[in-house]
C-alpha positions in Angstrom: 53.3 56.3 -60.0 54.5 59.9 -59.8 56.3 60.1 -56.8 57.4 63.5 -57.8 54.5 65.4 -57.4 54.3 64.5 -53.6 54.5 67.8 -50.9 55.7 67.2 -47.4 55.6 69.5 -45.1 58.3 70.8 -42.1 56.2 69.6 -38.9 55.6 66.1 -39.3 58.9 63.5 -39.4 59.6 62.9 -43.1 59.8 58.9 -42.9 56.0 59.3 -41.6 54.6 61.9 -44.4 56.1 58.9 -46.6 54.7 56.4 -45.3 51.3 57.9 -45.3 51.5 58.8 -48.9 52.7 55.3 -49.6 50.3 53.9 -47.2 46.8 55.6 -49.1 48.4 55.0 -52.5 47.9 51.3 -51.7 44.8 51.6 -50.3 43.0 53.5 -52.8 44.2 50.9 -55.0 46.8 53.0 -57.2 49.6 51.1 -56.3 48.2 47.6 -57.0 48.6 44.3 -54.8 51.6 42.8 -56.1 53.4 45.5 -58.0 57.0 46.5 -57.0 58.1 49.2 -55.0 61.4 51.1 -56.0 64.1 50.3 -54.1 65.5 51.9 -51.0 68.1 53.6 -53.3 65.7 54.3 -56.2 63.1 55.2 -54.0 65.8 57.6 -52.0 66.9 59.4 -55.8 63.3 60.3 -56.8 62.4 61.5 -53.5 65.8 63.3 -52.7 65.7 61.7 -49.5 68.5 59.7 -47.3 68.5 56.3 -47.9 67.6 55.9 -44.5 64.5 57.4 -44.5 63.2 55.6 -47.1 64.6 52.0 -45.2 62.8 53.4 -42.0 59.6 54.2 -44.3 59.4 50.7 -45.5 59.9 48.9 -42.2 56.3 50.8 -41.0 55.1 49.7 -44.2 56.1 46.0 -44.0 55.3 46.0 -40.2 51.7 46.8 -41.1 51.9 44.3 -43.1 50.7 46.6 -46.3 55.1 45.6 -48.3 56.4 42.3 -48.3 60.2 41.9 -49.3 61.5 39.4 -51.5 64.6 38.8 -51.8 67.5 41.6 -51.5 66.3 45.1 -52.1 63.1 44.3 -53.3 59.7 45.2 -52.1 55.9 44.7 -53.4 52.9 45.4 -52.0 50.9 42.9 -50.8 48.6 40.3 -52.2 46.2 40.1 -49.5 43.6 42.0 -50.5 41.6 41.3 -47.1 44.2 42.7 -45.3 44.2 46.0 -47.7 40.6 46.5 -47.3 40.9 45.6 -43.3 43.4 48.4 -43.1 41.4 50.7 -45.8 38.5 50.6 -43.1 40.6 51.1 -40.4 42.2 54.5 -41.7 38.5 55.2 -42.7 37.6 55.0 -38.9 40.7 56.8 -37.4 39.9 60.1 -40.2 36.2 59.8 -39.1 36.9 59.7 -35.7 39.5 62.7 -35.6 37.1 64.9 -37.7 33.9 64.2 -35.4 36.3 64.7 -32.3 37.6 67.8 -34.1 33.8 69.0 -34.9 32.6 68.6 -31.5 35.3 70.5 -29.2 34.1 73.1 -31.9 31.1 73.1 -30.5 29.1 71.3 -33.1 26.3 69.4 -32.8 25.8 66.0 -35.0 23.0 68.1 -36.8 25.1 70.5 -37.5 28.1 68.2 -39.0 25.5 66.4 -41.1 24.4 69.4 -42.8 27.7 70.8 -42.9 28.9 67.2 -44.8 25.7 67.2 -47.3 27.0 70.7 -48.0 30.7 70.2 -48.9 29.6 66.5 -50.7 27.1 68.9 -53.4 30.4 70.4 -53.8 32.4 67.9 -55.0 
């Protein structure tokens, strides 16, 4: 994984931009169940983060279940493949639902959205 390459930007808290990157890297299945995270330091050194923010970032992880820790300084993503896809849909949902919402205070109607979607999918 290229951590590297990652952008953040200067409005939302660093620890969650993280997070979120880490979060659809193991939905989308390119960061495998089971494979090892960096550690907080590693992690920290390719990100040129504080330690700390990369410890907070894998808390949220591990809260939502999506990082298990084994043993000292070591983190993998989960096995539990139901839970991934669980929490795949559930993102799914929230992005849907944001970018309806979004849509209709514009003033669109679900007509409209459609044919705006079918448009920007022949794109792709």
């Amino acid at each position: 994984m290229n951590y590297k390459q990652w952008i953040f930007d200067d409005v939302t808290p660093l620890y969650i931009q993280i997070s979120n990157h880490l979060k659809y890297e193991i939905l989308s299945g390119r960061i495998c169940p089971g494979e090892i995270l960096p550690s907080i330091r590693d992690m920290a050194k390719i990100l040129q983060v504080n330690p700390n923010t990369i410890a907070r970032v894998y808390r949220v992880l591990k809260s939502d279940k999506l990082i298990d820790s084994v043993r000292t300084n070591r983190f993998l993503v989960t096995q539990d493949t139901m839970h991934i896809d669980v929490q795949k849909e559930k993102v799914i949902n929230e992005i849907c639902a944001l970018f309806l919402s979004s849509m209709e205070s514009m003033g669109y109607s679900t007509s409209q959205v459609r044919r705006i979607l079918e448009q920007c999918s022949s794109k792709i």
